[in-house]
N, CA, C and O of each residue as an XYZ file, in Angstrom:
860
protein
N    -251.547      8.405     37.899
C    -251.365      9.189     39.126
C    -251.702     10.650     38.835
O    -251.187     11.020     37.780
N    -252.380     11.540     39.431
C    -252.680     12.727     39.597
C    -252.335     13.617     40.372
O    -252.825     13.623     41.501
N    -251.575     14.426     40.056
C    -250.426     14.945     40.660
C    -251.071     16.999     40.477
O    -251.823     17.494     39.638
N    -250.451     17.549     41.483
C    -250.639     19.023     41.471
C    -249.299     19.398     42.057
O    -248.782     18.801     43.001
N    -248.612     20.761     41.228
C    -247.553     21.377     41.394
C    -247.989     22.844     42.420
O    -249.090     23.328     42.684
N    -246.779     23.191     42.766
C    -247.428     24.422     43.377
C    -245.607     24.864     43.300
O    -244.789     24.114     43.832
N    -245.318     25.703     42.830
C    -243.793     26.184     42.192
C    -243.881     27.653     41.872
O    -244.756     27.738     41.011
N    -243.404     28.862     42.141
C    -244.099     30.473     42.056
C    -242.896     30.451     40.895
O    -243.078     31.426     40.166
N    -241.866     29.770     40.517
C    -240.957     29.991     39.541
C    -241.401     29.323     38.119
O    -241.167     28.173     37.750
N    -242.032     30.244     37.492
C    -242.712     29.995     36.232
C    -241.747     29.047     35.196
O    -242.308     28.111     34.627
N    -240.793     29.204     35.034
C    -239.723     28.483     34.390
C    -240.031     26.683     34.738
O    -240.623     25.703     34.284
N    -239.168     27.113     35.850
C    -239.590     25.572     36.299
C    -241.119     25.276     36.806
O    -240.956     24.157     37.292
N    -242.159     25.508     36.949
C    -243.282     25.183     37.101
C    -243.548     24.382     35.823
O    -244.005     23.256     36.020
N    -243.351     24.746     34.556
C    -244.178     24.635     33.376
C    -242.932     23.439     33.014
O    -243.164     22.537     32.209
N    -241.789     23.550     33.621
C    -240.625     22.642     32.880
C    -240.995     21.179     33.946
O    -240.279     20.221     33.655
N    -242.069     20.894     35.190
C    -242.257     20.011     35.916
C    -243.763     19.219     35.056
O    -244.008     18.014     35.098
N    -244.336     19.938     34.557
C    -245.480     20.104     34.051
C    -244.826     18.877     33.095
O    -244.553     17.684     33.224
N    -244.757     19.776     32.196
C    -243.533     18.746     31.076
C    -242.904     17.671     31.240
O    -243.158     16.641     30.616
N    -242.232     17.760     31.889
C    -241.596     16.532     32.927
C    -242.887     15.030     33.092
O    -243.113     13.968     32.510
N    -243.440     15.819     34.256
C    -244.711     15.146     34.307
C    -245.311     14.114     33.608
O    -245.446     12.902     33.776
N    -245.664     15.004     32.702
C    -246.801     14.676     31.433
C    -245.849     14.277     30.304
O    -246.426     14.064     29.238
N    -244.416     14.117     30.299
C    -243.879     12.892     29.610
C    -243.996     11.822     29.842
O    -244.375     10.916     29.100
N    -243.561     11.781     31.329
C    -243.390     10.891     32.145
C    -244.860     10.186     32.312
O    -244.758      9.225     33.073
N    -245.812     10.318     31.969
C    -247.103      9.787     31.940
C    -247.977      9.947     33.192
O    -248.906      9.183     33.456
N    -247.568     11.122     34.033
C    -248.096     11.528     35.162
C    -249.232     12.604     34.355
O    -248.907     13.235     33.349
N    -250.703     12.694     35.029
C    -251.205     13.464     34.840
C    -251.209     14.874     35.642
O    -251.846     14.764     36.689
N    -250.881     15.666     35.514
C    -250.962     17.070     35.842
C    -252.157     17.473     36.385
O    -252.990     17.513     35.480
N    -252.546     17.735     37.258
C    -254.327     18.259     37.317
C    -254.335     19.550     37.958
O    -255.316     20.250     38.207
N    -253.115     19.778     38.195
C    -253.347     21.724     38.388
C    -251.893     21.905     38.674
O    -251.321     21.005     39.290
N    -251.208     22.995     38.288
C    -250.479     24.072     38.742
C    -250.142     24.926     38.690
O    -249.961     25.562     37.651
N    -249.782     25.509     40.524
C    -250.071     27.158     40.845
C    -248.963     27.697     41.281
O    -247.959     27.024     41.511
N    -249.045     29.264     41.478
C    -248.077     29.607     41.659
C    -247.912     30.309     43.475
O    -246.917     30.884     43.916
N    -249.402     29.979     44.340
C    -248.843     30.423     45.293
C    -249.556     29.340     46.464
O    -250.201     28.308     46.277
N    -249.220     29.921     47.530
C    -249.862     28.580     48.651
C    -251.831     28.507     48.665
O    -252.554     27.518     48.783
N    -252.109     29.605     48.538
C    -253.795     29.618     48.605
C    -254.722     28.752     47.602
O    -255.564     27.862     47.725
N    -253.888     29.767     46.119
C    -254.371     28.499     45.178
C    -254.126     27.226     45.538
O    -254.961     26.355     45.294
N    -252.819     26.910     46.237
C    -252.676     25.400     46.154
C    -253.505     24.735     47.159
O    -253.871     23.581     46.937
N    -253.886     25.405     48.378
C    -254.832     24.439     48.884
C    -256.459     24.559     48.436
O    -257.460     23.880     48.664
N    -256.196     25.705     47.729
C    -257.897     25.404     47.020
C    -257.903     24.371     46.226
O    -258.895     23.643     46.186
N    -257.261     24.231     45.780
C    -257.279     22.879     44.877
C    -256.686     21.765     45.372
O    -256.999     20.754     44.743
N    -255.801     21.558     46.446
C    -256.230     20.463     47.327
C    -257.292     19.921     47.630
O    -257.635     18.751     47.459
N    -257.817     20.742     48.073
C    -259.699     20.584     48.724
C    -260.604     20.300     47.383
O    -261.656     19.740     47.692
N    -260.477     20.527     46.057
C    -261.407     20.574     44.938
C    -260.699     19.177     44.380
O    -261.212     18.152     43.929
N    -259.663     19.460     44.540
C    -259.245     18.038     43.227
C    -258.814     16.676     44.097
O    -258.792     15.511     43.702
N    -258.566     17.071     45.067
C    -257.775     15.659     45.763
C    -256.872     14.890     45.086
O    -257.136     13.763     44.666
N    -255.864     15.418     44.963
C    -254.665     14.805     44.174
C    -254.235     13.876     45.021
O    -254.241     14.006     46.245
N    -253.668     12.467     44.136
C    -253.042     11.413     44.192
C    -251.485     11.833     45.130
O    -251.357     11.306     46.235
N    -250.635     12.557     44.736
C    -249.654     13.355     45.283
C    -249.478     15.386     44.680
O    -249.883     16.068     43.739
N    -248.851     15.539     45.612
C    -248.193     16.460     45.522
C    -246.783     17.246     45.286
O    -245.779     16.766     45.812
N    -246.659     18.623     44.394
C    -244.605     18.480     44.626
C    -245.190     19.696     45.058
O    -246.217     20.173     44.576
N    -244.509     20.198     45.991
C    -244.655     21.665     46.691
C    -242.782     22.295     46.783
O    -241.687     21.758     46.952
N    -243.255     23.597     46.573
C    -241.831     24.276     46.798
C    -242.165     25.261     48.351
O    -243.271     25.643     48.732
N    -240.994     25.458     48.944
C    -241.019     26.250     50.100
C    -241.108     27.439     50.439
O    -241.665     27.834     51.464
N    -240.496     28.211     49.499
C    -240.889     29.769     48.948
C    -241.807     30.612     48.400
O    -241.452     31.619     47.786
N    -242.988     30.303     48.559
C    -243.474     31.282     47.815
C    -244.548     32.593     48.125
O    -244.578     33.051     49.267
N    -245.225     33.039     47.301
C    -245.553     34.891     47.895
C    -246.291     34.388     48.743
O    -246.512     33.190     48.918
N    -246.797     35.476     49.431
C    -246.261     36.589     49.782
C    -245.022     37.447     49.830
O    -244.608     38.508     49.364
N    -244.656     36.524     50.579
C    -243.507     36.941     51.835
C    -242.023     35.749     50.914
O    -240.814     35.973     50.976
N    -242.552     34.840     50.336
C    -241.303     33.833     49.841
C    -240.517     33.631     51.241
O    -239.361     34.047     51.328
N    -240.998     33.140     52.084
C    -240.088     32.428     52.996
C    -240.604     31.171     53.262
O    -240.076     30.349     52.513
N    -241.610     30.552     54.195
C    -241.845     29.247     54.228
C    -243.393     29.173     53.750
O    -243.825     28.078     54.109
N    -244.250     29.812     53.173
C    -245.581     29.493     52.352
C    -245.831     27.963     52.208
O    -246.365     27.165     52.978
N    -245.256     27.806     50.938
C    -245.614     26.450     50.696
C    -245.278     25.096     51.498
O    -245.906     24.051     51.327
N    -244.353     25.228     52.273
C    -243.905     24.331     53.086
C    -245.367     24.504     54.705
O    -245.626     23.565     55.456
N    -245.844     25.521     54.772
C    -246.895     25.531     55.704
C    -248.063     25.368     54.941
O    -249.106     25.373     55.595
N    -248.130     25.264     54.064
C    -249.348     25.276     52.925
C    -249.555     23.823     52.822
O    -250.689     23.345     52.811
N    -248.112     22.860     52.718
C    -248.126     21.205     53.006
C    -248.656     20.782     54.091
O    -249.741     20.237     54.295
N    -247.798     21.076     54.789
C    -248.617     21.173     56.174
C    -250.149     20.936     56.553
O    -250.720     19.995     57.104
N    -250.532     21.998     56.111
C    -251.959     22.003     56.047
C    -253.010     21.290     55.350
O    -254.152     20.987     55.696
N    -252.234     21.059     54.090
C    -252.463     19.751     53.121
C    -252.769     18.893     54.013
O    -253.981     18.753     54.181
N    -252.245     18.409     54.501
C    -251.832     17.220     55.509
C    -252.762     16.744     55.850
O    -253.185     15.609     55.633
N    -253.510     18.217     56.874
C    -254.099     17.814     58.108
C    -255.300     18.133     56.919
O    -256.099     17.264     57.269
N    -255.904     18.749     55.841
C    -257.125     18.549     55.282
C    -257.181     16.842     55.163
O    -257.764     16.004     55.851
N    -256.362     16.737     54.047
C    -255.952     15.324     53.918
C    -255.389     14.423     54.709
O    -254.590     13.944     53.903
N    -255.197     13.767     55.819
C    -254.366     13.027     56.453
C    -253.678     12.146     55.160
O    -254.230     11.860     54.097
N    -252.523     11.866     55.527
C    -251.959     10.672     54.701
C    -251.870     11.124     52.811
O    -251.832     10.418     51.804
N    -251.866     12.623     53.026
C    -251.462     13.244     51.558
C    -250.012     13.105     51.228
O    -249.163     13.659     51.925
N    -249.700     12.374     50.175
C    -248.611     12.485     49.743
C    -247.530     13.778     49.148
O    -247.617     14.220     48.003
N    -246.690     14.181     50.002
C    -245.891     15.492     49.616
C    -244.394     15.564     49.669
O    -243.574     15.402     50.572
N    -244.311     15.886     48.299
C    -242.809     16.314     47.402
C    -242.269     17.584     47.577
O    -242.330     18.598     46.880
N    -241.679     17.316     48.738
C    -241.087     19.033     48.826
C    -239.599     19.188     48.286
O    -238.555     18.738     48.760
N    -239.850     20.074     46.984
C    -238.895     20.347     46.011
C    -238.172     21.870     46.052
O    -238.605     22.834     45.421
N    -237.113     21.890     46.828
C    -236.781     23.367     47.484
C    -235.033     23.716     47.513
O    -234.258     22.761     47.559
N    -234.695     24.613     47.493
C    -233.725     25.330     47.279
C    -233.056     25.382     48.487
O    -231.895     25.763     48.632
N    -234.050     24.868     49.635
C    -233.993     25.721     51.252
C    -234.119     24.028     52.063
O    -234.447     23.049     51.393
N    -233.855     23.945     53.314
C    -234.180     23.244     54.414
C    -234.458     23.824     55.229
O    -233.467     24.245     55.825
N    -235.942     24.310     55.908
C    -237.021     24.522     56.629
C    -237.090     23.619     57.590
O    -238.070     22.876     57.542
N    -236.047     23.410     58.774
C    -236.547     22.234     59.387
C    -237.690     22.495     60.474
O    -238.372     21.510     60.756
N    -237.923     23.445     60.983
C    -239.131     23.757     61.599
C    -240.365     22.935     61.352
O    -241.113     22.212     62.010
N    -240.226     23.453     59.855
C    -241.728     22.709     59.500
C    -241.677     21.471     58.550
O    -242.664     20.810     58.226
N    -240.335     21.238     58.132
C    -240.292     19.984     57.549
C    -240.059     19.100     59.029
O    -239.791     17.937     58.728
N    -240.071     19.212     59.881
C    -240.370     18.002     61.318
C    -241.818     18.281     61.471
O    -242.392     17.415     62.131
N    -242.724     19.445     60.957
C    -244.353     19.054     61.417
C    -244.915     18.424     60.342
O    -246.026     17.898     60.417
N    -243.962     18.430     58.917
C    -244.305     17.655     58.097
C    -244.335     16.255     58.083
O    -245.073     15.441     57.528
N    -243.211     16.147     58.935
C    -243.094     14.648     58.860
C    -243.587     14.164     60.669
O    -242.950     13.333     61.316
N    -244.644     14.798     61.123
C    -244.955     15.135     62.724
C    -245.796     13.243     62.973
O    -245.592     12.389     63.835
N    -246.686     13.269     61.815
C    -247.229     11.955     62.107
C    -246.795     10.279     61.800
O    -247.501      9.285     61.969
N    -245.390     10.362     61.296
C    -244.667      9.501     60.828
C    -245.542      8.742     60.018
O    -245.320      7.562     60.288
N    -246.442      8.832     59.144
C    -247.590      7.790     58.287
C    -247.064      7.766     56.600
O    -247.647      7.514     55.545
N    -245.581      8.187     56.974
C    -244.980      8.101     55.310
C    -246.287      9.601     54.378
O    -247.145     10.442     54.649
N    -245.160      8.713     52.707
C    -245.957      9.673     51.964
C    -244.925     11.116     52.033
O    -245.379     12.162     51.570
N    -244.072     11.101     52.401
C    -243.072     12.082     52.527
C    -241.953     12.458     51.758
O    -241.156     11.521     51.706
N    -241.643     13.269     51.256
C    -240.119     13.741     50.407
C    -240.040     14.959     50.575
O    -240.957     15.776     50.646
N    -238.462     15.183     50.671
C    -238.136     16.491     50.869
C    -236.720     16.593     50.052
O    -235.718     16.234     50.671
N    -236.595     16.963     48.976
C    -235.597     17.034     47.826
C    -234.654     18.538     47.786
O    -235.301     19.583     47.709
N    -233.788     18.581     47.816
C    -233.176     19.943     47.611
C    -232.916     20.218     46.015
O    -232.465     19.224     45.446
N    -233.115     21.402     45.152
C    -233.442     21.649     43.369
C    -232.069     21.281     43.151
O    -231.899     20.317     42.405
N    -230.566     22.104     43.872
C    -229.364     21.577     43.489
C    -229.071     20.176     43.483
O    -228.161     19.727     42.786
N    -229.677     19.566     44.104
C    -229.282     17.846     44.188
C    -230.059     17.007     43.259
O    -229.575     15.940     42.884
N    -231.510     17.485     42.754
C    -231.775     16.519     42.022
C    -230.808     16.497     40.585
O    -231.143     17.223     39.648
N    -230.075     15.966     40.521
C    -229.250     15.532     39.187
C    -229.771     15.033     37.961
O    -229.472     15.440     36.838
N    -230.792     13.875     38.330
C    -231.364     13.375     36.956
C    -232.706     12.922     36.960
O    -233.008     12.333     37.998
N    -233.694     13.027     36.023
C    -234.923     13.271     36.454
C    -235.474     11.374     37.074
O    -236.379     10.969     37.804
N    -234.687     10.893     36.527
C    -234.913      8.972     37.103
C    -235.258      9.511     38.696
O    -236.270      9.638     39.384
N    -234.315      9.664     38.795
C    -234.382     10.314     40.665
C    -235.621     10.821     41.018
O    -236.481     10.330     41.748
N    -235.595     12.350     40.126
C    -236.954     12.524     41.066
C    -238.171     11.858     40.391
O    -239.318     12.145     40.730
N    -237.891     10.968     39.436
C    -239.766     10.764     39.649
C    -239.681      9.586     40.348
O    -240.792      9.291     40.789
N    -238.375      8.359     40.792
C    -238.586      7.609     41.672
C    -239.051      8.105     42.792
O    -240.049      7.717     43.400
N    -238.259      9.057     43.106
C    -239.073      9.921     44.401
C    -240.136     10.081     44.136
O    -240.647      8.964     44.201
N    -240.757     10.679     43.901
C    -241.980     10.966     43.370
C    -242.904      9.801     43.506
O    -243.809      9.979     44.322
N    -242.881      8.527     42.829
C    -243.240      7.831     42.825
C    -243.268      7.036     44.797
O    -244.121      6.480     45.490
N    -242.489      7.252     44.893
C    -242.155      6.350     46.333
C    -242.688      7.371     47.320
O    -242.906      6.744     48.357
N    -242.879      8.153     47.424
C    -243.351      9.075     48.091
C    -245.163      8.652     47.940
O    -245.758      8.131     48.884
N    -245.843      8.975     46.627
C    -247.007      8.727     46.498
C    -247.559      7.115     47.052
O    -248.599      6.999     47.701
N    -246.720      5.978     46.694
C    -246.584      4.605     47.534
C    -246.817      4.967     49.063
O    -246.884      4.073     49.907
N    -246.902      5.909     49.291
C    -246.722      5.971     51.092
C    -245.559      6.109     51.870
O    -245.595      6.260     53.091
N    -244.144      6.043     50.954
C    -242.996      5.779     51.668
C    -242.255      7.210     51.707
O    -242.900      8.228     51.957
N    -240.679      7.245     51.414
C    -239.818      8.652     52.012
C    -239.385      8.760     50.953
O    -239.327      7.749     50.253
N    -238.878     10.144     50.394
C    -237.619     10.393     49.754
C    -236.984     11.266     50.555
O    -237.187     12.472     50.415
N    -236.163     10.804     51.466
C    -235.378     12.693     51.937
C    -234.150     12.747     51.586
O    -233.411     11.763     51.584
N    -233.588     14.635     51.043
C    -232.247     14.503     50.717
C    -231.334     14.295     51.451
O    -231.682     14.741     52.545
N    -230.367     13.884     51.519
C    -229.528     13.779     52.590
C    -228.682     14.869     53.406
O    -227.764     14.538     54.156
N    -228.964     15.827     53.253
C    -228.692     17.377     53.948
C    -229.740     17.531     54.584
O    -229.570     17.961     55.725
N    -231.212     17.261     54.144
C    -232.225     17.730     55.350
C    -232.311     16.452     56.176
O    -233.296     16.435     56.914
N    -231.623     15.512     56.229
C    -231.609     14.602     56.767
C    -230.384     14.592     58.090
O    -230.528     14.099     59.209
N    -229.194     15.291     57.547
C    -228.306     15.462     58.524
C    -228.607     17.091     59.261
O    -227.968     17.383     60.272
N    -229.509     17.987     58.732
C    -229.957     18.800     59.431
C    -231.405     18.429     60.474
O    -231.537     19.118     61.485
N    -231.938     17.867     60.321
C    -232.968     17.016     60.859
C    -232.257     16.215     62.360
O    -232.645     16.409     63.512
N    -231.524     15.614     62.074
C    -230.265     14.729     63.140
C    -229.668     15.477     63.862
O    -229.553     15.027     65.002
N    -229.036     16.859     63.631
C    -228.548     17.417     63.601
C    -229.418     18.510     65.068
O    -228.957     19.289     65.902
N    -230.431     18.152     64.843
C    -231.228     19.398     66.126
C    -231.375     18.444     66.914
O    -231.907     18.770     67.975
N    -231.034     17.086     66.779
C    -231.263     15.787     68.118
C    -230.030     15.228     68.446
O    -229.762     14.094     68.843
N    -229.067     16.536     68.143
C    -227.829     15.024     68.750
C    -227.602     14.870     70.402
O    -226.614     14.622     71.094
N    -228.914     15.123     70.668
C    -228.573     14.455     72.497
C    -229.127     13.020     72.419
O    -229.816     12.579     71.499
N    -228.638     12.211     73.764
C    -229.088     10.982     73.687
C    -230.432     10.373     72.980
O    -230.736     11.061     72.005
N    -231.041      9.623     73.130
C    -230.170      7.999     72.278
C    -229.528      8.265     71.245
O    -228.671      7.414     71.005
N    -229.613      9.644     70.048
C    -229.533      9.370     68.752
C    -227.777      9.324     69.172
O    -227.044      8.605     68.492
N    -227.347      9.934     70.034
C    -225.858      9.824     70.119
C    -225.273      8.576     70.428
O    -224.090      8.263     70.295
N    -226.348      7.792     70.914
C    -225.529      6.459     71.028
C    -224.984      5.539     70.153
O    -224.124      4.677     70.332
N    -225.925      6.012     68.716
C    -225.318      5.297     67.666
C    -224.073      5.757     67.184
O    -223.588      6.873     67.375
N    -223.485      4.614     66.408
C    -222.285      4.680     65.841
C    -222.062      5.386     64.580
O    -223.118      5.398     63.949
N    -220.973      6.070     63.862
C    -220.966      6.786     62.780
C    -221.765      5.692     61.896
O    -222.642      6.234     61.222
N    -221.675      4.095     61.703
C    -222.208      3.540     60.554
C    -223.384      3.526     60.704
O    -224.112      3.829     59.758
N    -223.905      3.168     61.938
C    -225.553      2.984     61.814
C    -226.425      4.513     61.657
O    -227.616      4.574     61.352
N    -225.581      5.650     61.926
C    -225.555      7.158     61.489
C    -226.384      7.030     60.077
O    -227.536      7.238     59.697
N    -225.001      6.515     59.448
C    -224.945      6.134     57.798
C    -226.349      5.481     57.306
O    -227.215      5.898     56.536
N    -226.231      4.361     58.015
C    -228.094      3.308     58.197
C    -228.565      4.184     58.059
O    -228.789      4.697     56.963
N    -228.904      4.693     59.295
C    -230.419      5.688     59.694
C    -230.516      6.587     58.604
O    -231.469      6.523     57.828
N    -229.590      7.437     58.479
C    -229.694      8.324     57.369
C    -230.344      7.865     55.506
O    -231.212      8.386     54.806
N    -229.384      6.646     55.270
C    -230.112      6.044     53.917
C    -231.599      5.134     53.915
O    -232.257      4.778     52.937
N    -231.821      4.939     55.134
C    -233.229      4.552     55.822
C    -234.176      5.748     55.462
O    -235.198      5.676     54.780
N    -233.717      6.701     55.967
C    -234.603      7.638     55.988
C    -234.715      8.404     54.514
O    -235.661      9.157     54.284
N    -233.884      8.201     53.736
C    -233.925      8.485     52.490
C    -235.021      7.124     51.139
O    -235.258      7.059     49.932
N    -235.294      6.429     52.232
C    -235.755      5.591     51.725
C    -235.404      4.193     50.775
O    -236.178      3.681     49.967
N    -234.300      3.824     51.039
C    -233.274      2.542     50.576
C    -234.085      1.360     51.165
O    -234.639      1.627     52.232
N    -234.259      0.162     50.705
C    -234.153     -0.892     51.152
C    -232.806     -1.606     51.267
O    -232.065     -1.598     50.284
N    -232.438     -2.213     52.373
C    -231.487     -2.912     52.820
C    -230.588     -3.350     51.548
O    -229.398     -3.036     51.584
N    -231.090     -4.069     50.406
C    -230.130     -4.451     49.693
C    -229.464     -3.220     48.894
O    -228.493     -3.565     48.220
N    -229.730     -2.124     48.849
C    -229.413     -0.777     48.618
C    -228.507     -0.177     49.062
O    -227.459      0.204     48.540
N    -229.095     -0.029     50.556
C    -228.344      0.321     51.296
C    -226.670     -0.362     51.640
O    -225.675      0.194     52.105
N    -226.952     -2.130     51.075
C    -225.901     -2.975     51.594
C    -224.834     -2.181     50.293
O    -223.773     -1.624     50.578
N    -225.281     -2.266     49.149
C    -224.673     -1.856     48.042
C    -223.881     -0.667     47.864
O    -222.850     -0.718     47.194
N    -224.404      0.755     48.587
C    -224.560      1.404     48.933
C    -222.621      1.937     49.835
O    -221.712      2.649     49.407
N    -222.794      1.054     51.291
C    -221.360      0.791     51.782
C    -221.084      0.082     51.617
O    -220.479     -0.337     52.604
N    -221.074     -0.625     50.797
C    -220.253     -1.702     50.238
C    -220.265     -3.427     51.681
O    -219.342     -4.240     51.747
N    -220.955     -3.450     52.157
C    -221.444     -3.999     53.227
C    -222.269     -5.162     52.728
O    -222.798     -5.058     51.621
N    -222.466     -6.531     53.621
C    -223.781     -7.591     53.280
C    -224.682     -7.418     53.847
O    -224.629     -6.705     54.850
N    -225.602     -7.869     53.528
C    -226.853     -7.249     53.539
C    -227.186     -7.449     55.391
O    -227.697     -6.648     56.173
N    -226.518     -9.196     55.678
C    -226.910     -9.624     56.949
C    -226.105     -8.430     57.915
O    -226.164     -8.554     59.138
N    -225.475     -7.462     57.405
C    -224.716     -6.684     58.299
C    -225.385     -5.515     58.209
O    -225.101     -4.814     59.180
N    -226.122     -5.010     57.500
C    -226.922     -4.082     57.334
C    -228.605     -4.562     58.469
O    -229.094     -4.272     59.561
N    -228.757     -5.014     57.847
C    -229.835     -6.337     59.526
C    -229.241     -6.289     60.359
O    -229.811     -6.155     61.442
N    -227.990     -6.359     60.323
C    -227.568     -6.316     62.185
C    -227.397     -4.880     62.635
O    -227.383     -4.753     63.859
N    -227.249     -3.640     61.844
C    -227.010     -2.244     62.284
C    -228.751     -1.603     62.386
O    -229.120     -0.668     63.096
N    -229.416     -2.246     61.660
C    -230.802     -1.620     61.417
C    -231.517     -2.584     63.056
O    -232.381     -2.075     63.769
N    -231.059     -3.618     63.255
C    -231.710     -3.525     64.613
C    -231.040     -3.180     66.120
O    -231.465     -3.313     67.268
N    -229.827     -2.689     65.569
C    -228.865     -2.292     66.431
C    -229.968     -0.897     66.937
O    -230.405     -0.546     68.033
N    -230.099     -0.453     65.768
C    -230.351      0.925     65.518
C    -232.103      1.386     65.944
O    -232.500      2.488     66.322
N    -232.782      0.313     65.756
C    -234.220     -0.120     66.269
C    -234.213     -0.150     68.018
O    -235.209      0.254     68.619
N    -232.950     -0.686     68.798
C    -232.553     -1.308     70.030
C    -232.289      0.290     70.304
O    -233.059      1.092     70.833
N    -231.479      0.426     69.986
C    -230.826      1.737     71.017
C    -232.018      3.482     70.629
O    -232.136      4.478     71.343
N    -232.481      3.266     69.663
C    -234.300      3.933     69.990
C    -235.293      3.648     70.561
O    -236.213      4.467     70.575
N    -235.401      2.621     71.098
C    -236.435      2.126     71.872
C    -237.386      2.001     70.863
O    -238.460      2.576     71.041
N    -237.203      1.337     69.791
C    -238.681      1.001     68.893
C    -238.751     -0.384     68.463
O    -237.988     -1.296     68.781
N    -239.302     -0.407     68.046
C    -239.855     -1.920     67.644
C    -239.696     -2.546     66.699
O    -239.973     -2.095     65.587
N    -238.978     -4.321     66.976
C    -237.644     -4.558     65.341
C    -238.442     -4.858     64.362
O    -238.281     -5.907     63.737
N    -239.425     -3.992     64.072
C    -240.491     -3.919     62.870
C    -239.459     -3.357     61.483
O    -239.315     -2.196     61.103
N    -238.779     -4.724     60.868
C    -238.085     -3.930     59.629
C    -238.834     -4.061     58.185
O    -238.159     -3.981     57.158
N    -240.231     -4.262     58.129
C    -241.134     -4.359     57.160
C    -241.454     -2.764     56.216
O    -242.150     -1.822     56.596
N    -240.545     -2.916     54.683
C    -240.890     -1.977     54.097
C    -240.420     -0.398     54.606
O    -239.354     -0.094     55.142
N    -241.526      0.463     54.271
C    -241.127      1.712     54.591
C    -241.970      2.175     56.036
O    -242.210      3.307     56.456
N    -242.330      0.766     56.640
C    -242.770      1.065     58.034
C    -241.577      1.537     58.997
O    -241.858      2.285     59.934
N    -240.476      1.191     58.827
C    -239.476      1.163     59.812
C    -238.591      2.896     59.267
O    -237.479      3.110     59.752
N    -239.171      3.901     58.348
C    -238.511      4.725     57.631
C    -239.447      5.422     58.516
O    -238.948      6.179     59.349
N    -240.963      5.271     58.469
C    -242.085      6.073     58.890
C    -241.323      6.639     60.726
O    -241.048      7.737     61.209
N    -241.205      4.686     61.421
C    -241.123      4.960     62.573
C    -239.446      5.716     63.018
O    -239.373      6.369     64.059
N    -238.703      5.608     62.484
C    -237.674      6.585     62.590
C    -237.787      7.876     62.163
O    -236.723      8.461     61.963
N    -238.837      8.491     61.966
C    -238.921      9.552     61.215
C    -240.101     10.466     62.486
O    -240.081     11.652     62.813
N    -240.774      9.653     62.822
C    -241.543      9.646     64.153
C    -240.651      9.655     65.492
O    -240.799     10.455     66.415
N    -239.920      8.860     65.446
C    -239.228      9.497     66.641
C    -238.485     10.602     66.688
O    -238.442     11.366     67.653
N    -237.811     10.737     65.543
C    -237.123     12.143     65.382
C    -237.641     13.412     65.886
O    -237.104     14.334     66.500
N    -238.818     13.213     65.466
C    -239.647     14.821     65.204
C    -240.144     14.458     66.902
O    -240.221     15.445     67.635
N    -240.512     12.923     67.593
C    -241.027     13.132     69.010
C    -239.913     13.565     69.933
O    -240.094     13.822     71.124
N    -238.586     13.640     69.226
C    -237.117     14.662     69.961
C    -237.186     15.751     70.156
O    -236.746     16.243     71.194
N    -237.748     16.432     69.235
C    -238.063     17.595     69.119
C    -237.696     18.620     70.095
O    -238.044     19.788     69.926
């Protein structure tokens, strides 16, 4: 896999690098601000991406609009947004076309690196990693109808859905069977008006798509 960083915090830039390239990921560029990083979007076409949200100019949302833009060079670019911050503005235009390929990690939460390179990994697959704070901030700008119709558990669902769990995970997860986790995930399909498509990280994509069509 061929991977490009874009991190303005030299410390950790070079400590992801490392990471990386233990981990048997190849590295093929990293920068420290949003311009470089889409020049080399456009030159290298990386396999995925980890982008941070801060950086110069200005260090407020750069790289998180710099993904963005990734995006739309690339449709269907895989992006690791590894950040200190929740940007939901533009982490909902990030996730605007629901086609997966998405993560959005907060630096205090990743705990152990298994984590993020599963993320990492599942993200580049096409599927989600989101943390679960930009996930209840995300929810959080839609709590008018339907999303209010659900119940605190299928809350719980949607939320580890969108973090990217498969059902037996998730069952594990609340301590729940799995056939009861199937019955909240199409509970939860029913009262969105979408379609009981529970195949993979299609059903993560299309909840993630309606969210942002709340908007």
């Amino acid at each position: 896999m061929r991977v490009m960083i874009a991190e303005d915090d030299a410390l950790l830039r070079e400590g992801l690098v490392l990471l990386l390239s233990t981990a048997g990921v190849q590295v093929i560029a990293a920068v420290d601000n949003a311009e470089d990083f889409l020049a080399a979007v456009v030159a290298e076409r990386p396999d995925a991406v980890v982008v941070d949200v801060r950086m110069p100019p200005t260090h407020r949302d750069e790289g998180l609009r710099a993904a963005v833009r990734a995006r739309q060079i690339h449709p269907g670019l895989p992006v690791l947004v590894l950040s200190a911050h929740v940007e939901t503005e533009y982490a909902v235009e990030l996730l605007a076309d629901g086609s997966g390929g998405v993560g959005y990690l907060l630096k205090e939460r990743v705990g152990k690196v298994e984590r993020f390179l599963d993320s990492l990994h599942r993200v580049a697959e096409g599927g989600t990693a989101m943390d679960p704070e930009v996930i209840a901030q995300l929810m959080g700008r839609r709590a008018a109808d339907p999303l209010a119709a659900l119940t605190a558990r299928e809350r719980e669902v949607l939320a580890l859905m969108a973090e990217g769990y498969n059902n037996s995970t998730i069952a594990e997860l609340l301590v729940v069977s799995d056939g009861a986790v199937q019955k909240h995930i199409r509970n939860i399909f029913a009262k969105l008006g979408l379609p009981a498509d529970d195949r993979g990280h299609h059903r993560v994509r299309a909840v993630l798509a309606y969210l942002d069509r709340q908007g």
